[in-house]
Structures are given as C-alpha cells and as structure tokens.
NUDREN-634142 format. One record per residue (C-alpha): residue in one letter; residue number from 1; x, y, z. Coordinates in nm, 4 decimals. Layout:
SITE code pos     east    north       up
SITE    A NUM        X        Y        Z
...
//
This chain:
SITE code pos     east    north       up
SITE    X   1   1.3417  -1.9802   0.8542
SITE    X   2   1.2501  -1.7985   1.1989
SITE    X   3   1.0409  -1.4879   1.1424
SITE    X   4   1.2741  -1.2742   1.3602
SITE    X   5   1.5509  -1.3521   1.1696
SITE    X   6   1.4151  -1.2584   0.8091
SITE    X   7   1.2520  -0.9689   0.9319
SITE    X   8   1.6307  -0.9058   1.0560
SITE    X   9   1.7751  -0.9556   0.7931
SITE    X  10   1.4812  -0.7898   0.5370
SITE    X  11   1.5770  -0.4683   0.7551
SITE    X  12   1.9654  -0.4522   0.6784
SITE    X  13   1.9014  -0.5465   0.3331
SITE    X  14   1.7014  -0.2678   0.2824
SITE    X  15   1.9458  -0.0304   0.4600
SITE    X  16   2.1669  -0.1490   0.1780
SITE    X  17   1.9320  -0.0458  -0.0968
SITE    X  18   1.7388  -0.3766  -0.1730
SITE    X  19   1.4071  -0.4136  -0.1477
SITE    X  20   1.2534  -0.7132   0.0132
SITE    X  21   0.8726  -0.8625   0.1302
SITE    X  22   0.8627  -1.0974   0.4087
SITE    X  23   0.6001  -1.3540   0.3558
SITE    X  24   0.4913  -1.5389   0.6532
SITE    X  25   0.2829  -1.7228   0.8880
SITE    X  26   0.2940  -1.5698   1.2495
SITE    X  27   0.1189  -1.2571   1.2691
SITE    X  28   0.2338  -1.1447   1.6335
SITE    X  29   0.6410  -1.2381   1.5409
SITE    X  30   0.6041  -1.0224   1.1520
SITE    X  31   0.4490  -0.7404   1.3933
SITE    X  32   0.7101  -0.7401   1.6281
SITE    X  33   0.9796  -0.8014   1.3790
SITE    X  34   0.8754  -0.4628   1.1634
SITE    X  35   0.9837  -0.5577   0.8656
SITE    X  36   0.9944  -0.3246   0.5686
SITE    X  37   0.7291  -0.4897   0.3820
SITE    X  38   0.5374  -0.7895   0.4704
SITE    X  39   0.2283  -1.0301   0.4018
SITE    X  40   0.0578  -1.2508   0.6036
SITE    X  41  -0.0805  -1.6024   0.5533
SITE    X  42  -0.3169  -1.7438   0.7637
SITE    X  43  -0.1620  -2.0661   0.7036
SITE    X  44   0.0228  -2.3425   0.9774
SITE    X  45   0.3987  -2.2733   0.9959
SITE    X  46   0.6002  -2.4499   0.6778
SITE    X  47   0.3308  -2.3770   0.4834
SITE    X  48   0.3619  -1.9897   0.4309
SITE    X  49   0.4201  -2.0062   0.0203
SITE    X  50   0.0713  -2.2493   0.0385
SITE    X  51  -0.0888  -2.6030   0.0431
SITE    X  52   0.1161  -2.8551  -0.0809
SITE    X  53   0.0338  -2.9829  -0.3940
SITE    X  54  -0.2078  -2.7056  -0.4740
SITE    X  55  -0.0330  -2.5218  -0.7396
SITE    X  56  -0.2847  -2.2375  -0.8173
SITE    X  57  -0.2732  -2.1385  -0.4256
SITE    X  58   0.1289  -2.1255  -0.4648
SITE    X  59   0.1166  -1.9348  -0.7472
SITE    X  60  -0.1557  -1.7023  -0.6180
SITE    X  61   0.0548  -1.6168  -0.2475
SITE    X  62   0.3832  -1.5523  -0.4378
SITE    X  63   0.2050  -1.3564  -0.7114
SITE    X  64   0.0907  -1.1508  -0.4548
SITE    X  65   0.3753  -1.1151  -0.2693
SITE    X  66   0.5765  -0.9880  -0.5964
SITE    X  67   0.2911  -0.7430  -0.6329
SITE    X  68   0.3587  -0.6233  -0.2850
SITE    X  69   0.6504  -0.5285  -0.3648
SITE    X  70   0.5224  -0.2892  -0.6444
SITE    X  71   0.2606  -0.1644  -0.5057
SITE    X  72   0.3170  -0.1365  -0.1343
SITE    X  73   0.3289   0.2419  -0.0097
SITE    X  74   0.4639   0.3238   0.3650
SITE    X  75   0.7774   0.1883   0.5122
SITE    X  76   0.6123  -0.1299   0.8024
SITE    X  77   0.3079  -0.2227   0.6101
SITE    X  78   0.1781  -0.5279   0.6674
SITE    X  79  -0.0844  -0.7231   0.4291
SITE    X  80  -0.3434  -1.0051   0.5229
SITE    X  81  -0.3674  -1.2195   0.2068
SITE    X  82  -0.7040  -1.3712   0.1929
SITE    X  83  -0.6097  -1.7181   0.1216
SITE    X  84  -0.7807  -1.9901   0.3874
SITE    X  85  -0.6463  -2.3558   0.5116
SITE    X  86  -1.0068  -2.4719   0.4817
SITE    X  87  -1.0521  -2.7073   0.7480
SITE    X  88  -1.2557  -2.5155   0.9528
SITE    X  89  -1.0210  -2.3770   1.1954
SITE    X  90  -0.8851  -2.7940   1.3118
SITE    X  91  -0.5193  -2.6393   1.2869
SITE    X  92  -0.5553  -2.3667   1.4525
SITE    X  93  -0.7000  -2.5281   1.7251
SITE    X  94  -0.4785  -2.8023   1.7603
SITE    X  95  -0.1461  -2.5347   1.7338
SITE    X  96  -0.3284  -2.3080   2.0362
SITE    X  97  -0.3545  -2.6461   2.2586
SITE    X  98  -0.2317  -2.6892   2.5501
SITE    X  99  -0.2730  -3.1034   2.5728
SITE    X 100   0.0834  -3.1693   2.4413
SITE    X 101   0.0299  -3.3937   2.2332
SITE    X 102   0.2756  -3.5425   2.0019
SITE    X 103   0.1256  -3.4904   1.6546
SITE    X 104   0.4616  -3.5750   1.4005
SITE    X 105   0.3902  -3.8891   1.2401
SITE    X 106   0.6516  -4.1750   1.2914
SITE    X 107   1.0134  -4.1189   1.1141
SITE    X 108   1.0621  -4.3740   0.8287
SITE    X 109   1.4598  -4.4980   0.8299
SITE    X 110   1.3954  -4.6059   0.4690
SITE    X 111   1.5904  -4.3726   0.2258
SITE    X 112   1.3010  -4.1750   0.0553
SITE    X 113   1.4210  -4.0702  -0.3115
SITE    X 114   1.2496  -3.8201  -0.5661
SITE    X 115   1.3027  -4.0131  -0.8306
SITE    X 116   1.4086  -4.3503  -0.9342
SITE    X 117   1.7249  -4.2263  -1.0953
SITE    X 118   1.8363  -4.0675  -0.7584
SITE    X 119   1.7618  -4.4503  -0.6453
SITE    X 120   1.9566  -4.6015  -0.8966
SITE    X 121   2.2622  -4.3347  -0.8803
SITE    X 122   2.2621  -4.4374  -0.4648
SITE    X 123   2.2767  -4.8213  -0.5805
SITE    X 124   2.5688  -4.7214  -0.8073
SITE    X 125   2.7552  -4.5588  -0.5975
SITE    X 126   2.7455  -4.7722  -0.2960
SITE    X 127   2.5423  -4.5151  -0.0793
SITE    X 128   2.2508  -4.7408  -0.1016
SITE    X 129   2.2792  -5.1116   0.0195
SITE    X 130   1.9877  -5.3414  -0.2117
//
C-alpha cells in the first residue's frame, strides 16, 4: 500500500484513539507523511516486513515494530531498523537509475497454484481446463 496513504490513514486512526506503527520502505515519503509512529527498513519496496523466505528476518522487523509501539515516546518518531538487503548496495543502485530499464521478469499465463489441492479443486470445478 502507498506510504502516503497509510501514513493517512495511521493519522485519523489515531485521532480516533488507536494506536498504530507504520512500517515501511521509503524514507523521504514516511518523513513527509508524519505519521504517528513509524520504522524504517532499508529494504526495496514489497519487501518492507523482510526477505522472502527468510523467516527469522520477518519475525525480527515485525517484532520490532510491535515493540515500537510499546516503547516509542514522542508523537512523529521515526526508527531506522538495522536490518540490511545484503547485496552490497545492487538494489539500490539499480532503483536510483536512470537507464530505464525493464527489470520485471516475463508474466507466465500458466495458472500458478499454492497447492495441489487448489489445482485439483480448479479441475473440479471447471475453472481449470487439463
């Protein structure tokens, strides 16, 4: 979700009496947003809650974002959590290019399914063509 929209949002919310911490991923759009509370991750956009697969580094960002909540002290603050991408600065680069180039991979028209049951219940139902 856009940054400027949660950090929206996180502000009426907390008008309202709920507390909220905005985790994300572009420094200059949490500072302009002002949330009430936020932490930053020095991660590529979609990636904000960590790597994929890497469950101790999800864990670790939303464990600290819970304890931001408790232990976060003046309305605005903003946190820098210290967790790294670890490929020596290759994203950032290629996100602060100005080439253009086209870096998604190729869409697949094949019907991607988590698991072979969700295959099987498509096949049932006619969705899904063998």
């Amino acid at each position: 979700m856009c940054h400027q929209t949660v950090s929206l949002v996180a502000r009426h919310l907390e008008a309202n009496g709920i507390p909220t911490l905005c985790l994300g991923s572009a420094l200059d759009i949490l500072e302009a947003g002002r949330p009430p509370r936020a932490m930053f991750v020095d991660y590529p956009l979609g990636h904000t809650a960590g790597k994929p697969f890497d469950e101790a580094d999800q864990d670790g960002i939303v464990l600290a974002a819970l304890r931001g909540l408790e232990t976060f002290t003046r309305p605005g603050q903003l946190e820098t959590l210290p967790n790294r991408w670890d490929d020596d600065g290759a994203w950032q680069r290629a996100a602060a290019s100005s080439e253009g180039g086209d870096t998604r991979q190729a869409r697949d028209e094949t019907p991607q399914f988590q698991f072979p049951a969700d295959r099987d219940a498509a096949l049932a139902s006619g969705a899904l063509e063998t």
